[in-house]
C-alpha positions as CSV (number, residue, x, y, z in Angstrom):
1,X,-87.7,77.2,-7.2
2,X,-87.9,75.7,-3.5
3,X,-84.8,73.3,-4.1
4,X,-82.6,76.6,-5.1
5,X,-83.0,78.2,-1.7
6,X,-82.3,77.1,1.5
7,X,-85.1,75.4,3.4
8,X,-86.5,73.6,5.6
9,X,-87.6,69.9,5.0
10,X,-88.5,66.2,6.8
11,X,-87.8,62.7,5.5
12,X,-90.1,60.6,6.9
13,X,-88.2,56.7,7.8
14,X,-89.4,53.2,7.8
15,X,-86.2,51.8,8.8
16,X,-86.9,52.3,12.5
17,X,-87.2,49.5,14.6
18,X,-87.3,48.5,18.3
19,X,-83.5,47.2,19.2
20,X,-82.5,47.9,15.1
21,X,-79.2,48.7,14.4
22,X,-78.1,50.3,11.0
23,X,-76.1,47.5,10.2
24,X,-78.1,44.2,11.0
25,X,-77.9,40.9,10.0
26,X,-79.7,40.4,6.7
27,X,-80.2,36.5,6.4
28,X,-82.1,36.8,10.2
29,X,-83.8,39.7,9.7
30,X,-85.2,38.7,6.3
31,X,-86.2,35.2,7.5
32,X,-87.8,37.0,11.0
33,X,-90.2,38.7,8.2
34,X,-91.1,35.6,5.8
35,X,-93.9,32.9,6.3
36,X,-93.4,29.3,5.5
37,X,-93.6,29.8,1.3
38,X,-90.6,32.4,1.7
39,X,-93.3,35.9,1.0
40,X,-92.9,39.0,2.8
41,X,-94.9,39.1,5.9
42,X,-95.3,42.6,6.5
43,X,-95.2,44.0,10.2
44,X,-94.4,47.5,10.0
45,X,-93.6,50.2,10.2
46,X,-97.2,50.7,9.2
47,X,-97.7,54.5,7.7
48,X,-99.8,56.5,8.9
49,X,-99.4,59.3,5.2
50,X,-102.1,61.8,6.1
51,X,-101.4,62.3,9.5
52,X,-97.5,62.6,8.3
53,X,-98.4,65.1,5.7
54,X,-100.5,67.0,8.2
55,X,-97.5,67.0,10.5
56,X,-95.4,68.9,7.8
57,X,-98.5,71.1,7.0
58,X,-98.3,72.2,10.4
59,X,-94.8,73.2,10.9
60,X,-94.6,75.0,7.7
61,X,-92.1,72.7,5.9
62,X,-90.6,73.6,2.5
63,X,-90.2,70.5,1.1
64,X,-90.7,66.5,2.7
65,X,-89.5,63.4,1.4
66,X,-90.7,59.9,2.3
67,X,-88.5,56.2,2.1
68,X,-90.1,54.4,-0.6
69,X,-87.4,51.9,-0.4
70,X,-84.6,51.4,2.2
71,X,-81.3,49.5,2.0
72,X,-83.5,46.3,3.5
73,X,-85.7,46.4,-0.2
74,X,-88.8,46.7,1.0
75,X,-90.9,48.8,-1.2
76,X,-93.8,51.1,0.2
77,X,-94.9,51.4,-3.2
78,X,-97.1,48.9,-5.5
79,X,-94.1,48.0,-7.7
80,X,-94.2,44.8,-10.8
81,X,-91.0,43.9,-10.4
82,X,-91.0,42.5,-7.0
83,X,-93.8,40.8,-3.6
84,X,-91.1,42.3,-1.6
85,X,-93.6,45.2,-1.0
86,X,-96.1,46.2,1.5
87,X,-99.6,45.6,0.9
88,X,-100.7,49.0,1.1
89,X,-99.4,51.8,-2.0
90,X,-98.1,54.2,1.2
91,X,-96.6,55.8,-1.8
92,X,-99.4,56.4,-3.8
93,X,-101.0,58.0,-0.5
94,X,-98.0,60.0,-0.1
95,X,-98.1,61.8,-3.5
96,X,-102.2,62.9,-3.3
97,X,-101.8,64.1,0.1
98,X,-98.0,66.0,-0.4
99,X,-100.3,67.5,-3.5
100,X,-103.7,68.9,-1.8
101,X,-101.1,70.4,0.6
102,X,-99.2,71.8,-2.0
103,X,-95.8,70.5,-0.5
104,X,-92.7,69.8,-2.8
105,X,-92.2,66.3,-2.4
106,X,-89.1,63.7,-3.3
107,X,-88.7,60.3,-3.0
108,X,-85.8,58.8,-0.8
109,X,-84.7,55.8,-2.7
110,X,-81.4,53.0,-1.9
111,X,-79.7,52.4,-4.9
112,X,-76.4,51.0,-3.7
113,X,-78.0,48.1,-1.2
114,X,-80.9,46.2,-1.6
115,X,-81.4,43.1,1.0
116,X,-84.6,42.1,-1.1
117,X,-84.1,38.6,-1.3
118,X,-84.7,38.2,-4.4
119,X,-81.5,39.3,-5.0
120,X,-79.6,36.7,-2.3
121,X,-77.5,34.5,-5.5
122,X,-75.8,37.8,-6.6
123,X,-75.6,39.3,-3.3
124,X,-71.6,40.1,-2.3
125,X,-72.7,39.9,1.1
126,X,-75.8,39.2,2.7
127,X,-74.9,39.3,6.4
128,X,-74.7,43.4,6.7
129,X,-75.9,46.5,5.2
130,X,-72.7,47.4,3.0
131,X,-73.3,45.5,0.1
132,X,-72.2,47.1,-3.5
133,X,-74.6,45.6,-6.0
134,X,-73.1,48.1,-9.4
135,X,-69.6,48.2,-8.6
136,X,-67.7,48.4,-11.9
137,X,-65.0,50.2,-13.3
138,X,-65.7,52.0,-16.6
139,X,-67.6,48.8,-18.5
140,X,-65.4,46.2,-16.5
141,X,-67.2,44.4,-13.1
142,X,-65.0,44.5,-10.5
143,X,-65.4,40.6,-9.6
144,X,-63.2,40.8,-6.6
145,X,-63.5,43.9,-5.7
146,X,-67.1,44.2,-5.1
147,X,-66.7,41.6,-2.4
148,X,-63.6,43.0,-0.8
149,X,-65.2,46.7,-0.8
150,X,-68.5,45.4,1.0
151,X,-66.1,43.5,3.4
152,X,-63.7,46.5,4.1
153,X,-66.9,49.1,4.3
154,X,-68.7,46.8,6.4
155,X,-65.9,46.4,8.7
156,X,-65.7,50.1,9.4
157,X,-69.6,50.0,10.2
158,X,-69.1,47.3,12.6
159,X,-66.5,49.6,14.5
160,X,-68.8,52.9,13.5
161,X,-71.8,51.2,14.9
162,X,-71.3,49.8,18.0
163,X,-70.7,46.4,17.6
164,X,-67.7,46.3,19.5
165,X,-70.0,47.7,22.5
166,X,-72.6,45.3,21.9
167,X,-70.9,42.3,21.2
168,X,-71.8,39.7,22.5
169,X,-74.6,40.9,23.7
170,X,-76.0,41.6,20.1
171,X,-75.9,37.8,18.7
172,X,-78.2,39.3,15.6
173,X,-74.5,40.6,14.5
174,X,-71.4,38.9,15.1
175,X,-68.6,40.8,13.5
176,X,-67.0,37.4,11.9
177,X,-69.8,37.5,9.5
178,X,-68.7,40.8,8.0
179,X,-65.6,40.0,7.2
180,X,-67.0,36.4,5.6
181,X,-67.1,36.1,1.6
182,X,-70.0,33.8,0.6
183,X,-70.3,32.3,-2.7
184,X,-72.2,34.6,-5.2
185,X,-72.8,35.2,-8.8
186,X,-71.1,38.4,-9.6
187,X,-74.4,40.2,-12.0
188,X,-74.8,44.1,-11.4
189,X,-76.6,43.9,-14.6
190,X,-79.9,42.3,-13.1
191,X,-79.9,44.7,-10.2
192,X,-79.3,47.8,-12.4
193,X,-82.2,46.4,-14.8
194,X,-83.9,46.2,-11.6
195,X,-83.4,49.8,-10.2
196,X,-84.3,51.4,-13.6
197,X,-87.6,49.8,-14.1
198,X,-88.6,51.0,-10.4
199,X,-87.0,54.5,-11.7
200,X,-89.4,54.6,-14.2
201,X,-92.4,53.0,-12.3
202,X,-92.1,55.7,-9.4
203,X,-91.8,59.0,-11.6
204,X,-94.5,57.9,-14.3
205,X,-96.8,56.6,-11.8
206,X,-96.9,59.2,-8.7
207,X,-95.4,61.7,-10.3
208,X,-92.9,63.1,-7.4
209,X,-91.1,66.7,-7.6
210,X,-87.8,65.1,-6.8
211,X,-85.4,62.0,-6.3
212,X,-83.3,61.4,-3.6
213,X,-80.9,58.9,-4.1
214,X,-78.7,57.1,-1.3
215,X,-76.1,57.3,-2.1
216,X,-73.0,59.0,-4.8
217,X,-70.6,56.5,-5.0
218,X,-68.2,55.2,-2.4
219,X,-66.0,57.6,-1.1
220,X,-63.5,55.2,0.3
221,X,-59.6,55.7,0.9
222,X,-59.9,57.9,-2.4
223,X,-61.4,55.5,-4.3
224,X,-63.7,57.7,-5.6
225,X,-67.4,57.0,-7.1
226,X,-66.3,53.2,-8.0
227,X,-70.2,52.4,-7.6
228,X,-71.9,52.5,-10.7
229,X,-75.6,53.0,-9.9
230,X,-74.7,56.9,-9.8
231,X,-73.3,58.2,-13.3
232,X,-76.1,55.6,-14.5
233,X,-78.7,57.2,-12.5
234,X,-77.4,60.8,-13.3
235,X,-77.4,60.5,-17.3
236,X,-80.8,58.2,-17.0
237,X,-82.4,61.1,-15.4
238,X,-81.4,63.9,-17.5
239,X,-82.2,62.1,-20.8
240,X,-85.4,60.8,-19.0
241,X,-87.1,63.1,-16.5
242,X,-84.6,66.2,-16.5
243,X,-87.7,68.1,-14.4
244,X,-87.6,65.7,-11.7
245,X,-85.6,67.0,-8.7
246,X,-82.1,64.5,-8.5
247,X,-79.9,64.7,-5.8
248,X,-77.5,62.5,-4.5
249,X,-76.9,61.7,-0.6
250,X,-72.6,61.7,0.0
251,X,-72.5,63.8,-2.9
252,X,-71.7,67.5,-1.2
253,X,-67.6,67.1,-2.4
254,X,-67.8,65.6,-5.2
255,X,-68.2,67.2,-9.4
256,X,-71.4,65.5,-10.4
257,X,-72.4,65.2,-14.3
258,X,-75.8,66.2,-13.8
259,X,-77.9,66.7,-10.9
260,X,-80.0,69.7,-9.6
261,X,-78.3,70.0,-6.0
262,X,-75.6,68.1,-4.2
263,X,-76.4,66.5,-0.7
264,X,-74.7,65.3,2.6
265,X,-74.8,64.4,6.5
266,X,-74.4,66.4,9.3
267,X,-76.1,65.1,12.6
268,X,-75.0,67.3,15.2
269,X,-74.2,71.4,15.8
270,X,-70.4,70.9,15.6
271,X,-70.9,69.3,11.9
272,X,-73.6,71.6,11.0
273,X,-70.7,74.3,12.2
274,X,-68.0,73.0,10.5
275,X,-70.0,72.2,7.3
276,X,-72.1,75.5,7.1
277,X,-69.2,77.5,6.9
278,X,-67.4,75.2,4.4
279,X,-70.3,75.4,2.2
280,X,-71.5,78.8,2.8
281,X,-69.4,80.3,-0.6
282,X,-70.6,77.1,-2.0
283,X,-72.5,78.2,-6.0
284,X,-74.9,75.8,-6.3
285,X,-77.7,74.4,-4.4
286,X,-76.7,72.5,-1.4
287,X,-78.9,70.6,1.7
288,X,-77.2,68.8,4.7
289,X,-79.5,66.2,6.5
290,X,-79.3,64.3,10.2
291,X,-81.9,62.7,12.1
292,X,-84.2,64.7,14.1
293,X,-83.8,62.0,17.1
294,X,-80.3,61.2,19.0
295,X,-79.5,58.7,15.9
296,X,-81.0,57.1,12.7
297,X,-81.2,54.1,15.1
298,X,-81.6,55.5,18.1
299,X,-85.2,57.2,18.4
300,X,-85.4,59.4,21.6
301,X,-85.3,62.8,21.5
302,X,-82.3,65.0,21.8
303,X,-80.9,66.3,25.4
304,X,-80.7,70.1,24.2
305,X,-84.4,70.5,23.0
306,X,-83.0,73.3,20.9
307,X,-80.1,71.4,19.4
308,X,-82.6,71.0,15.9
309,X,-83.9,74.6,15.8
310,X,-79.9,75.6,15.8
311,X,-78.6,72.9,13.5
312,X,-81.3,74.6,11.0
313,X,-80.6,77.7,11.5
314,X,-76.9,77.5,11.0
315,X,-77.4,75.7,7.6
316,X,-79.9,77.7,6.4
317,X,-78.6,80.6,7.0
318,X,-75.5,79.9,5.5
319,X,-77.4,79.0,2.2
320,X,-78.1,75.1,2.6
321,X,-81.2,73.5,3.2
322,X,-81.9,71.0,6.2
323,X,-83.3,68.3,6.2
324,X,-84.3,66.1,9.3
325,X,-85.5,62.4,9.4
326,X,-88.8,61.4,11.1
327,X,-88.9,58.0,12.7
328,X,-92.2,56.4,13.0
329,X,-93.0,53.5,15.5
330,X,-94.1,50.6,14.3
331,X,-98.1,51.1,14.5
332,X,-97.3,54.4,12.6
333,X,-97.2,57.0,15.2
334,X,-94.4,59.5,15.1
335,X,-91.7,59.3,17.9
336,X,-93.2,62.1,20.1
337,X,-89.8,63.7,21.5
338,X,-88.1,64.1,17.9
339,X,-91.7,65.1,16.7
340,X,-91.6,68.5,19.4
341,X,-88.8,69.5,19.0
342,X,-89.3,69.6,15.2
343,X,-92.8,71.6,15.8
344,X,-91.1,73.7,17.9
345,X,-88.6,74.7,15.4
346,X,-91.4,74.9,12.4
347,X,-93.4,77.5,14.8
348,X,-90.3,79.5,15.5
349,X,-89.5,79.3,11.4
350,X,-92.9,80.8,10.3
351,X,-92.1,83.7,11.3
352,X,-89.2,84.2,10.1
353,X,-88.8,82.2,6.8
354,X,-88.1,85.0,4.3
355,X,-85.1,85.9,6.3
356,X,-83.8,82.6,5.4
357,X,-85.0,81.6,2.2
358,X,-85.1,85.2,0.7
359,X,-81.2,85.7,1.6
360,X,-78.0,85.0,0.8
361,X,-75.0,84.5,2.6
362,X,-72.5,87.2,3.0
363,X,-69.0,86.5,1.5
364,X,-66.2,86.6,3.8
365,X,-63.4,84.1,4.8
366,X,-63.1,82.5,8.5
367,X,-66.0,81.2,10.7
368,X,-67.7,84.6,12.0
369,X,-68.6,88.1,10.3
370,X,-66.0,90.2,10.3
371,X,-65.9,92.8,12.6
372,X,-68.7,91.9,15.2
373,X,-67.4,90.8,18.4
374,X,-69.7,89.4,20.7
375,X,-69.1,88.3,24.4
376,X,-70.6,85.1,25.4
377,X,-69.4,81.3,25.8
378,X,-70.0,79.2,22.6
379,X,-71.9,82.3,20.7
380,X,-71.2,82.4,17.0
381,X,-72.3,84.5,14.2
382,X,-73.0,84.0,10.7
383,X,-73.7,86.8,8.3
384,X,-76.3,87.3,4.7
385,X,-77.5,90.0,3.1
386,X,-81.7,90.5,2.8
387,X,-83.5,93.3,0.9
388,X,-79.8,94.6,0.0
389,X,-79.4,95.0,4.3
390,X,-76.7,93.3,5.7
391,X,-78.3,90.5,8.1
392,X,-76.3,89.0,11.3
393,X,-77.6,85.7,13.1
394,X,-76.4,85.2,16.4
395,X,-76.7,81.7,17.5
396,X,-75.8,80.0,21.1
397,X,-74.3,76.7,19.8
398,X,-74.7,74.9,23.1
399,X,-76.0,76.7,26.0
400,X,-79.3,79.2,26.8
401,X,-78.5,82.5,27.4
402,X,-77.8,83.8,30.8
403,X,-77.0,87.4,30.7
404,X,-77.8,90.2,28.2
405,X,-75.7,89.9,25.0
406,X,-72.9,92.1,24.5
407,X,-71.8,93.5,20.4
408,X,-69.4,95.4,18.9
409,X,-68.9,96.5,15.6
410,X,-65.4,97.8,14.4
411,X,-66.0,100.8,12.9
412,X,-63.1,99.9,10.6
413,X,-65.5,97.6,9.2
414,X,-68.9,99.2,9.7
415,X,-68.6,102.3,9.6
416,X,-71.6,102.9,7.6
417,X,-74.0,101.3,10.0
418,X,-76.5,103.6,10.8
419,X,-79.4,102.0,12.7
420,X,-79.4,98.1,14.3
421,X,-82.9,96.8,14.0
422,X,-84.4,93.4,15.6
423,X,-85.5,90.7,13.7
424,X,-88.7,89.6,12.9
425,X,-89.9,92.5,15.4
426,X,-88.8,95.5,13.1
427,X,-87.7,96.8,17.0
428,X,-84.5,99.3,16.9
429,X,-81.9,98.5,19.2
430,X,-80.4,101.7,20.9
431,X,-76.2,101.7,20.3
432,X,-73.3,103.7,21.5
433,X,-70.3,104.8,19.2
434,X,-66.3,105.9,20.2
435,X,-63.8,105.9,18.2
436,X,-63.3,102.5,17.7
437,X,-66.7,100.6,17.8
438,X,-70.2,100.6,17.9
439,X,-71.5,99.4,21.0
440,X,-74.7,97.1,21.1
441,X,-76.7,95.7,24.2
442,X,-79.6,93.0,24.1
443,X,-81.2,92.5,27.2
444,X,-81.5,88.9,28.2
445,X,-85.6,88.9,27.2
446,X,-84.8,90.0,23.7
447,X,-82.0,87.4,23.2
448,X,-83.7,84.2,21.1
449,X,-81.9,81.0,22.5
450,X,-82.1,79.9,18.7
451,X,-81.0,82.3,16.8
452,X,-81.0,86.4,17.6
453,X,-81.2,88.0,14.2
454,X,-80.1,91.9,13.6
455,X,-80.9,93.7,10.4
456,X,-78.3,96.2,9.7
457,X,-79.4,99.7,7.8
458,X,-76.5,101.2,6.3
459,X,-76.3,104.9,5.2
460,X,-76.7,105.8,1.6
C-alpha cells in the first residue's frame, strides 16, 4: 500500500494570502470577508483542481492531499452544516480528477481551530489562530483551561511568528489581543457535533483514500494530548471508516490508539537531518511535511534550488515519506518558484523511485553508515538495503559539489564488497583495495548534487 512506503507527496494550501501571517487577527479578517448581512463573501484563493492534479500527474507524485478546511473554517467543500463555504465544490473536483489520474488522495482537515463564525459565542479566543475548541480532560471541560491554553499557545506564536518584528507595523495583530480573555460560552460539544457531521459528509460523499488531521493534541510543557478532538477522531474512524487513510499532523512522538501512520513537521535540511535519522529505526509508517516555499506564509521560492530535492531524499530514504505544501495565488495559479523546484525534484524522482519506495533502511546507530568515510564539506550518508544489495545515498546537505568525491570503505566493515555500482545508471565504479580500505573515486560529472546513490554487490 502507497501510505506503507516512503513517498513522495504535495498538499495543495488555500491559506495563502498576500501580507497573511499564520497567526492573524480573526475578528478583522472575518469581517474583511463578509457583506453587509454577515455571509461569506468569497475572494480566494480560487482553485484551479485540474490544473493542480495535472501538476502532480506530472512530477510523478505518490500521493497529494488538498485543504478542504483550514484553521480560518472556510470549507472548499459543499458542506449542510455551514454558508461558511465557497461557492464552488473544489472538493468534489478534487476527488474525480485525483481518481482519472489514479492518485492516492487525502484530505487535510483543522480539527483543533475553526474561525468560522458561526462558532464566535463559544470561541476561547477569537483574536488569533490558537484557539482549543475540544479541550477536556477525560469527560470533564476544562473551563479555565481552555482559555488559558489558547492564551499561553498563542503567546508563543506571537514570539514564533514575528510579531515582535512586525509590531507596530502589523496593526492587523497587536500582541495585547492574545493574551486578552473575552467572554465565551465554554461548549466543545457543539463544535465536536460539528466536526463529526463534516467527518461523515466528506468520506460518504467524495470518497477520499485518506484523512489528514491538523493536529494530535497539544504538546505543550508535557501536557500531553489535552485536546479532545483526537482520541474522538481516532476511535470514530476505526469503528466508522477503518479503510480510510488517518493520520494525525504533531503526532510523530506520540503512542496513538489507532491510526494508519503518524505524521510531523520538518521545514528545512537540518530538521529533515535530525528527524530522518531519529525516525529511520522507526516500525511503522511515518511522513514528515514542510512547505515547498521559504514558509507556510512566506511564498517565494527557496535560495538553494535543491534544498527540496535533498529534504526528500533524506526522508525518504530513511523510510519516511515527504510531503510538501503548494501555495496557490489568489486567482489560482501556483507560486511559480516553489512550483520548479518541486518539478525539478519529481523529474529527478522518476527515475529513481523504486530505490526509494522499494527499500528499506539499513539498521545501524549514529548519523552515517558505518564504515564509509567520505571527504567533502557538509556530505552525509544514509544507508538501505534494495533487492537484498546494500544501498548508500550520498547527499550534499548545503553546497554543489566542486571536486570529485572521495570514499572509503573499512574493510573491517565491508569486507565482502565486491563490485560498487552507480545508481540509476547500472555504471561500475572502478575501486582500489590495501589493507585497510577500499578506495572509491567519483569524478565530479558523475556526482548528483541531490543525492549520489551506490549499489553495493556483496560476494556470496
Amino acid at each position: 500500500m502507497w501510505w506503507q512506503k516512503p513517498g513522495f507527496g504535495i498538499m495543495y494550501q488555500i491559506e495563502a494570502r498576500p501580507g497573511w501571517l499564520w497567526n492573524r487577527n480573526y475578528e478583522k479578517f472575518n469581517a474583511s470577508i463578509m457583506d453587509n448581512k454577515g455571509q461569506l463573501k468569497f475572494n480566494g484563493p480560487f482553485c484551479e483542481m485540474r490544473e493542480w492534479v495535472d501538476f502532480s500527474k506530472r512530477i510523478g507524485v505518490d500521493y497529494h492531499i488538498f485543504e478542504v478546511k483550514w484553521h480560518d473554517g472556510i470549507c472548499y467543500f459543499d458542506t449542510k452544516y455551514t454558508n461558511w463555504k465557497t461557492p464552488e465544490d473544489y472538493t468534489r473536483i478534487f476527488s474525480e480528477e485525483s481518481r482519472k489520474a489514479q492518485i492516492p488522495f487525502m484530505f487535510y482537515y483543522s480539527s483543533i481551530f475553526d474561525h468560522n463564525p458561526q462558532f464566535d459565542t463559544i470561541q476561547p479566543l477569537k483574536t488569533c489562530t490558537p484557539s482549543y475548541f475540544t479541550l477536556r480532560s477525560g469527560n470533564k471541560t476544562l473551563i479555565q483551561g481552555t482559555s488559558f491554553v489558547s492564551a499561553l499557545s498563542a503567546g508563543l506564536m506571537f514570539k514564533r511568528n514575528r510579531f515582535l518584528r512586525n509590531y507596530p507595523k502589523d496593526k492587523s495583530a497587536k500582541w495585547l489581543d492574545h493574551f486578552w480573555f473575552p467572554p465565551f460560552t465554554n461548549d466543545p460539544k457543539t463544535y465536536e457535533i460539528y466536526l463529526f457531521k463534516q467527518l461523515t459528509e466528506l468520506i460518504e460523499k467524495y470518497k477520499p483514500d485518506g484523512m489528514w488531521m491538523d493536529w494530535f493534541g497539544i504538546g505543550l510543557f508535557g501536557l500531553g494530548s489535552l485536546e479532545n478532538s483526537a482520541p474522538m477522531i481516532m476511535e470514530f474512524m476505526e469503528k466508522k471508516y477503518p479503510n480510510v487513510i488517518l493520520t494525525f499532523n504533531n503526532s510523530i512522538d506520540s503512542k496513538l490508539k489507532w491510526a494508519h501512520y503518524t505524521s510531523a513537521e520538518a521545514h528545512d535540511v537540518r530538521a529533515a537531518w535530525s528527524k530522518g535519522n531519529r525516525y529511520r529505526r522507526k516500525q511503522s509508517p511515518w511522513e514528515l511535511i514542510g512547505p515547498a516555499a521559504n514558509a507556510w506564509d512566506n511564498f517565494l521560492p527557496r535560495r538553494d534550488r535543491y534544498e527540496i530535492s535533498r529534504i526528500a531524499v533524506i526522508l525518504m530514504a530513511s523510510g519516511g515519506k515527504a510531503c510538501f505544501g503548494m501555495p496557490a495565488q489568489m486567482n489560482g495559479a501556483l507560486y511559480e518558484g516553489p512550483a520548479k523546484h518541486l518539478y525539478r525534484f519529481g523529474q529527478w524522482y522518476k527515475k529513481r523511485r523504486a530505490l526509494f519506495q522499494e527499500a528499506v533502511p539499513l539498521n545501524y546507530k549514529g548519523q552515517n553508515v558505518p564504515g564509509v568515510n567520505v571527504k567533502g564539506k557538509y556530505l552525509k550518508t544514509i544507508g538501505s538495503i534494495h533487492d537484498q544489495d546494500p544501498l548508500i545515498h550520498l547527499i550534499y546537505l548545503w553546497s554543489v559539489p566542486q571536486n570529485d568525491l572521495t570514499i572509503n570503505f573499512s574493510r573491517k566493515k565491508w569486507e565482502a564488497l565486491e563490485t560498487i555500482l552507480l545508481e540509476p545508471m547500472n555504471q561500475e565504479l572502478a575501486s582500489t583495495r590495501n589493507a585497510k580500505e577500499i578506495g572509491l573515486t567519483i569524478p565530479k560529472k558523475n556526482v548528483d548534487p541531490i543525492d549520489t546513490i551506490l549499489r553495493i554487490k556483496m560476494k556470496k
